[in-house]
N, C-alpha and C positions, 0 to 999 in steps of 0.2 A: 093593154097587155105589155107595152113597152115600158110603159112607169112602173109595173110590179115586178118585170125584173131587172128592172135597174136599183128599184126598193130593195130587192132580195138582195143583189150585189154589195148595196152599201153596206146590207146588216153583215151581211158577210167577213165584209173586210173590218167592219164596226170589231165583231167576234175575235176574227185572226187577230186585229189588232190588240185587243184585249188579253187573248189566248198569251199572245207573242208578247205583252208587258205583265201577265203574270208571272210567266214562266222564266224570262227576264229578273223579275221582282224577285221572286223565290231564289235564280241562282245566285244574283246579288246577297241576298240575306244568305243563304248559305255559306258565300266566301264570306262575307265580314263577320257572320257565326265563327268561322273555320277560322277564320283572323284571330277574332277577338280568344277563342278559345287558345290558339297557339300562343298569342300575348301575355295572356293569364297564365300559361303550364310556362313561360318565360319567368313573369312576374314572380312565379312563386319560387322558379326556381333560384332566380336571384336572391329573392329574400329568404332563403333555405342557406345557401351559400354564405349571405351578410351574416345571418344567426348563427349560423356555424365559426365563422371568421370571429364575429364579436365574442361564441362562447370561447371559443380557445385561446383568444387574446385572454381572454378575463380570467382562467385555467393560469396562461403561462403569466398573466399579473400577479394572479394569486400567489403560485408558486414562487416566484421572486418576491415576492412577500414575506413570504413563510421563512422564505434561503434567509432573508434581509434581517427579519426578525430572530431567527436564529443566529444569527452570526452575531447578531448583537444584544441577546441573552448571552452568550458566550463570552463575551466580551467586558459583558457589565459583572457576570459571573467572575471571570478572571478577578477584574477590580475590586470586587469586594474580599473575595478571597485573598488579594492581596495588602488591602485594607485591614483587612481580619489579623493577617499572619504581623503585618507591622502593628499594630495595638495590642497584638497578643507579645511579642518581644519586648516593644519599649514596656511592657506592663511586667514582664520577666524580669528586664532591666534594672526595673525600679527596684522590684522586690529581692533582686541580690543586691543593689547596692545596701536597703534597709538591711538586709542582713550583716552583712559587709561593716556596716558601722552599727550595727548592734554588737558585734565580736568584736571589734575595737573597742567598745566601750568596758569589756568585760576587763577584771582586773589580772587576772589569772590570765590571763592570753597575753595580754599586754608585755606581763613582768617576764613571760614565757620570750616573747618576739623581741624585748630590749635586750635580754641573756643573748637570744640566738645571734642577733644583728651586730648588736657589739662586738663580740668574740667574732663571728667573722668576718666581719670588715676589718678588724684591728689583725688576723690573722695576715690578709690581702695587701694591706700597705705595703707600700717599697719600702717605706721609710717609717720606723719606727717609733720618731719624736712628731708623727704627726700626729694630731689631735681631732678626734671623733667628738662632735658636740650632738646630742642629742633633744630633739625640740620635742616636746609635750603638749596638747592643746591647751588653753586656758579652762580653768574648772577643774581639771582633773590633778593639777598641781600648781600653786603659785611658786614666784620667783623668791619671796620672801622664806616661804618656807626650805627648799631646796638652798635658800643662805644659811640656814640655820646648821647647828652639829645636832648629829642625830638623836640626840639624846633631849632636845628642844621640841620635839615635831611628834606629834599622833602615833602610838606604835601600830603598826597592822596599816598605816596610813600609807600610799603612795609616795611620799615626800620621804620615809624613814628605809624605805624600799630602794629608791633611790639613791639617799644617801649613806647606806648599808654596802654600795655597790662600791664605795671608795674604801672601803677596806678588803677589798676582793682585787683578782685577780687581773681583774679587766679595770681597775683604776688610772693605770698607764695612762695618759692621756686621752680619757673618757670625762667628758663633762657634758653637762643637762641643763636646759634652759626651755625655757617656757614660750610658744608660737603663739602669732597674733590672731592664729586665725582659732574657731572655737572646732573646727574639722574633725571629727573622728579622725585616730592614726596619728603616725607618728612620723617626724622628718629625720635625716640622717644625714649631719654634714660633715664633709672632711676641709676643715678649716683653712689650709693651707693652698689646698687646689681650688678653693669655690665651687665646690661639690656640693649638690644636695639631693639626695633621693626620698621622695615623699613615698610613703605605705596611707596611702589616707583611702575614705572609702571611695573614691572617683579613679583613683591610681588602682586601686587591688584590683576593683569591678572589672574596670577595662580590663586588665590584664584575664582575669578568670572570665573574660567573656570572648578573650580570643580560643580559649579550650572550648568554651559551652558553646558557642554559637555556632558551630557547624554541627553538634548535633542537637540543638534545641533547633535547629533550621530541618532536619534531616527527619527527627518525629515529626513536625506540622507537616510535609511531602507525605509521609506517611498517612497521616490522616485522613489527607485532603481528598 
């Protein structure tokens, strides 16, 4: 009778003890359940926050991106535009100087600007025994002819035009001689003082480009 309830006793405690490491067991998985789930609503949140951080960085990269690349489309833009407007002038340039010595070459202008330049420069002098020489480019008159009496030389010719001009009123100490250079235009020297004023097409240009050039500058602004 003594051994079966000492049997029953063991099983007993066999039980409890079982009971008391189930129930054990169980709370244990519960808290490392409750852990690991806590861990995880961490985990995610962190990497909620990283993805967040990394989109916004990438947002405010972009952005400076965009800021970077425009500024420097604006930039490149300026430069062409200013590329533009300088080959569009020097190309202006060019095209009034061509003109510039296409009108010097004309006869009729010419015979026009020797009239005007003579008479007044020969007005302007202090001194009245000074002597205006007028230089010609080469081609359009030689020295040989300009030697000659008028009545030796081409009529209608430049040379008889010239020497026409010594029986006029501006003979006074007007004489004509022939430049070494072949330059559209004409030089104007006052002999005595080492004076020379060129009309040639690099001298007019310049000069009619201090007029044009503020407002051939002022249309391109316009355009742009």
């Amino acid at each position: 009778m003594a051994d079966i309830k000492q049997s029953s006793g063991v099983q007993e405690l066999i039980n409890k003890l079982h009971q008391e490491g189930v129930a054990t067991g169980e709370s244990q998985a519960d808290q490392i359940i409750a852990n690991a789930r806590k861990e995880s609503i961490q985990i995610l949140d962190d990497a909620r926050a990283q993805a967040d951080k990394i989109i916004a960085d990438a947002v405010g990269e972009r952005e400076r991106f965009i800021e970077n690349s425009n500024v420097a489309l604006r930039l490149a833009s300026r430069d062409v535009l200013l590329r533009i407007g300088e080959a569009c002038f020097e190309e202006f340039k060019e095209r009034l100087k061509r003109l510039v010595g296409f009108t010097l070459q004309d006869r009729k202008f010419l015979e026009e600007l020797i009239l005007e330049i003579a008479s007044k420069t020969k007005a302007k002098l202090d001194d009245p025994k000074k002597r205006i020489r007028v230089l010609l480019p080469e081609g359009l008159v030689t020295k040989e002819e300009i030697a000659h009496e008028v009545s030796n030389v081409q009529p209608g010719s430049m040379a008889a035009f010239l020497l026409g001009l010594t029986a006029d009123v501006l003979r006074d100490g007007l004489t004509f001689g022939v430049s070494d250079s072949r330059t559209p235009g004409i030089k104007v020297q006052i002999v005595e003082d080492d004076v020379q004023l060129e009309l040639t097409d690099e001298t007019l240009t310049a000069l009619l480009l201090q007029y044009l050039a503020p407002r051939y500058r002022a249309v391109l602004d316009e355009d742009a």
